[in-house]
N, C-alpha and C positions, 0 to 999 in steps of 0.2 A: 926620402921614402916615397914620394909623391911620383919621383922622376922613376922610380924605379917600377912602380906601379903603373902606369903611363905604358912604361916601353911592354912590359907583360901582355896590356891590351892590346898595343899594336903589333908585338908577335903572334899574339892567336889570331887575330883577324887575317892576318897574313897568309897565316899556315891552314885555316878556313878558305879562302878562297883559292889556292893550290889547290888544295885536295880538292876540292868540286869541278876542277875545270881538268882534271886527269881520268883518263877513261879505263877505269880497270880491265886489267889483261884477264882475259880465256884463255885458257891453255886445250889445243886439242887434243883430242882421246890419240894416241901412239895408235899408226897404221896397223899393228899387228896386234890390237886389241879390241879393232871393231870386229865384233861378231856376224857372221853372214849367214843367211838360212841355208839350212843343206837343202841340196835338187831332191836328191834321193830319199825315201822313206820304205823302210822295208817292216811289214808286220807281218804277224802269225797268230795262230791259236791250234792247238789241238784239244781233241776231248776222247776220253775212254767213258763208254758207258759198261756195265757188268749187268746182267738180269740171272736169277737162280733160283728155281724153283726142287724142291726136292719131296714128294711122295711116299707114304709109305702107311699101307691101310687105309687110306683116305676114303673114308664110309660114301661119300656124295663124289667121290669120282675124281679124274683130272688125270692130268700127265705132268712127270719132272721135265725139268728141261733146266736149259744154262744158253744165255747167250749175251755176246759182247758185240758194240758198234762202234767203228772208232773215225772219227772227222776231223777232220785236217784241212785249213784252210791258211795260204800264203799271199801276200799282197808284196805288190814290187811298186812304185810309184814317182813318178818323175815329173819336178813342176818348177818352170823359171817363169819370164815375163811377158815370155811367146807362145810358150806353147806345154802339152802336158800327157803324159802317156804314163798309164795306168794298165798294171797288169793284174785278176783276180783268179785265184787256183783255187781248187774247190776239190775234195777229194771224201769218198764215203767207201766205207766197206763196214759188215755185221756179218756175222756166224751165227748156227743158230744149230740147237742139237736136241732133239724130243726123244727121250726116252731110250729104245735101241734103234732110232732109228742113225742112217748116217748123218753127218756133219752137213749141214743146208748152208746156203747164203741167204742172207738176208735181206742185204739192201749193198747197193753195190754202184758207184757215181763217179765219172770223171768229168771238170765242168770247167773250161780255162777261156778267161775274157783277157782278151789286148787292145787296148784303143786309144788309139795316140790324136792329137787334137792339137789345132793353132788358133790363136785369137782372132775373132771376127770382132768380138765387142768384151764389155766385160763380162758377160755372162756367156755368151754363147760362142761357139769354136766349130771351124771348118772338123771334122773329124771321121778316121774310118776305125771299122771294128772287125773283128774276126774271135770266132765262137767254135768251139771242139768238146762236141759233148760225146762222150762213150763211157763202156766199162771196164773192169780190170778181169775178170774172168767169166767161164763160161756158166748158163743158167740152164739146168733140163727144169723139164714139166715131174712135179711129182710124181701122179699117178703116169702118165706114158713113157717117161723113163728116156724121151727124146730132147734134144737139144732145141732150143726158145731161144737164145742170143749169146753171143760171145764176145771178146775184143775187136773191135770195127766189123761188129754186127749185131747190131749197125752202130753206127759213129755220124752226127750230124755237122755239120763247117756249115757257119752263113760267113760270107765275106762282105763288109758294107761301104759305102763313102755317102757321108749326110752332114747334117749338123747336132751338136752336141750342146743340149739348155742346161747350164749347171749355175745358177744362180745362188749357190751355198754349199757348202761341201756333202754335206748330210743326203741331197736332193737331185739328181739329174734327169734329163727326159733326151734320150739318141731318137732321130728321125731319121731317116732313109730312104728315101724313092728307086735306088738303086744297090741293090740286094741282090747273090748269088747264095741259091743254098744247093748242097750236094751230101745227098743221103748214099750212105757206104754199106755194103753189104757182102764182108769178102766171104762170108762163109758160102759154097758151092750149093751144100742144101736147101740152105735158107734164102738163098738168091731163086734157085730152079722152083721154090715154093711161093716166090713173090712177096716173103716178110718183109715190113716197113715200107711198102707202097714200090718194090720197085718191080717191073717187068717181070711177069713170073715165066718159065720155062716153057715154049713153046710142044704141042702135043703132035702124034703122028694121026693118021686118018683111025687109027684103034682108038684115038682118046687116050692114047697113053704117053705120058711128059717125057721128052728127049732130053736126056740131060746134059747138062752142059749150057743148054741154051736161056739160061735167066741169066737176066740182066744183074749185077753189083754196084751200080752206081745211078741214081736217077739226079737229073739236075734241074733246078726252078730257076725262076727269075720273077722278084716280085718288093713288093713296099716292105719297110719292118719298124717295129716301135720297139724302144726296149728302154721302163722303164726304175730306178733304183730308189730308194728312199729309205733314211732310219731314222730312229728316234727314240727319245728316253719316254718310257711308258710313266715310271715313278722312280724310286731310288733303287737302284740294283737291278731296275728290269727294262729292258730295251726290245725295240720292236725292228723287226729288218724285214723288208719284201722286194722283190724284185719280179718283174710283168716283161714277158716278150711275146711279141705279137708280129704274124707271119701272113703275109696274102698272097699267091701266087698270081700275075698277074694273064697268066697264058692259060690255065685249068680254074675253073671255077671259085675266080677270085673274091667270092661272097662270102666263101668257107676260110673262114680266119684259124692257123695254127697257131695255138694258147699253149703257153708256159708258163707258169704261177708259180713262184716257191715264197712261202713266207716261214720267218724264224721268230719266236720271243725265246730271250736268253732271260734266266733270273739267278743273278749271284748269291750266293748264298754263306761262302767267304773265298778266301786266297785261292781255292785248287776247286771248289764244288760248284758244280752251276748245274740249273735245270734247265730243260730245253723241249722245245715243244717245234716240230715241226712239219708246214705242208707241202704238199708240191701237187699242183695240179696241171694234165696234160689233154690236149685234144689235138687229133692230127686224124684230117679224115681221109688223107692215105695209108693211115694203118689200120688194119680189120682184124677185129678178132673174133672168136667165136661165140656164137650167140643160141640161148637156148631159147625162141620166140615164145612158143607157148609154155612153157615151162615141164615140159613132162620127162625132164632128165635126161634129151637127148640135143645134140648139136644140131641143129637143122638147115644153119646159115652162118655166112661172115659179115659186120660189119662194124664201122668207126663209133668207140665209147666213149664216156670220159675217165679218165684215168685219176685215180686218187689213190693217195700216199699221204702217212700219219705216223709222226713216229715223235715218244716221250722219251727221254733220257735222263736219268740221273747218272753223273761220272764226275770223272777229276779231268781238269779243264789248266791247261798252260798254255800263258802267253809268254812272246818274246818281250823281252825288255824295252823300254823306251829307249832311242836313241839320243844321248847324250848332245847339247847342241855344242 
């Protein structure tokens, strides 16, 4: 019993020190199960807003109306370990109907950013950019019954080559020292009348404008800042702004063109969101009409600041996440 006891001890000691001097296997993951991040990402959002007002006897007064505004925004995006080109579409349009009067527009945007970028570091990229803002149809003046702007007129293109600070996705800051912007103005009227800062229609010795002779296209050369940023306010509510900044370096390059749009989105569930939006503009090539002293007459043209405000409640869809 002894002997046999004995040899029991000296197989486990055995079979103890095999097994400690054997280096267990790893097995690798199968080549066609490691997952690789896609280049591409493609998003979207649209939103319907409704507004309705409807009258009838209203002893303190007021007018019916009904009007809808609907925004459309597509993102196209491409990122590997060189380099990164980000595409943002931006689309508005709103109708707007008072009473008997006709069908008005209301707000009306087309706004597409492409900027493609290579690694200088980890944060920042060699990059250029190119910007196309216009609208989708024509705008008259209510009370004068004449035409104020239409499809590429005007329509603004800056084309850049800078550097690109994106030190987190939420956050970027484009610099540019070299910037071409080219204001477009094909309508014949609004050119011979020198709307959006461009060359207006030269006059004969009567003082009366030759037409044909305004300029459609004015072109700058100058610095540009254009910055992005968003972020979550609280639970359901996000903050988004975006800053571009324009100097011309040839025309009185003290007077900086201001583009400001900020958005707060607050979700409210799967399809509803509320939305609060600004947009502020300064461009002191464009003049508009000014009443100086106030006694209800035009007396002069010149550069304002431009402001837009708009609330919406609507139904709000996004595309799906992209499956990785």
């Amino acid at each position: 019993m002894k002997k046999y006891w004995l040899l029991s001890c000296v197989l486990l000691k055995l079979v103890g020190k095999v097994s400690a001097q054997i280096t267990p296997l790893t097995l690798a993951p199968a080549a066609d199960t490691v997952v690789k991040a896609r280049p591409w990402k493609f998003g979207g959002i649209g939103t319907l807003n409704f507004n309705q007002i409807s009258l009838s006897n209203w002893a303190t007064g007021g007018q019916s109306s009904v009007s809808g505004l609907g925004l459309v925004t597509i993102t196209v995006n491409y990122k590997d370990d060189r380099s990164s080109w980000s595409n943002t579409n931006n689309f508005t349009y709103g109708l707007l109907k008072v009473t008997k009067d006709r069908l008005k527009k209301s707000d009306d945007q087309i706004d597409i950013t492409s900027k493609y970028g290579r690694n200088l570091s980890k944060a920042w990229y060699y990059a250029a950019q190119v910007n196309f803002r216009s609208q989708f149809t024509r705008t008259l003046d209510k009370e004068k019954n004449v035409l104020v702007s239409r499809f590429l007129a005007p329509a603004f293109i800056l084309g850049s080559l800078g550097f690109d600070y994106k030190p987190r996705e939420n956050f970027s800051v484009f610099l540019s020292a070299v910037t071409g912007k080219v204001t477009i103005v094909r309508d014949r009227s609004l050119a011979d009348a020198g709307a959006f800062g461009v060359q207006p229609a030269k006059r004969d010795t009567a003082g009366v404008i030759i037409p044909g002779t305004g300029d459609k296209f004015r072109r700058e050369f100058g610095g540009y800042l254009n910055a992005r940023f968003r972020t979550p306010l609280m639970q359901n509510i996000t903050f988004q702004t975006q800053l571009d900044l324009f100097s011309n370096y040839v025309r009185n390059p003290q007077n900086i063109d201001v583009n400001w749009q900020n958005t707060i989105n607050m979700k409210v569930n799967k399809l509803i969101d509320v939305s609060i939006f600004t947009h502020l503009i300064y461009d002191d090539d464009i003049l508009t009409e000014v009443d100086s002293n106030e006694d209800g007459v035009i007396d002069k043209k010149g550069p304002r600041l431009q402001f837009k405000e708009t609330l919406g409640i609507g139904l709000t869809y996004k595309l799906p996440k992209q499956k990785k």
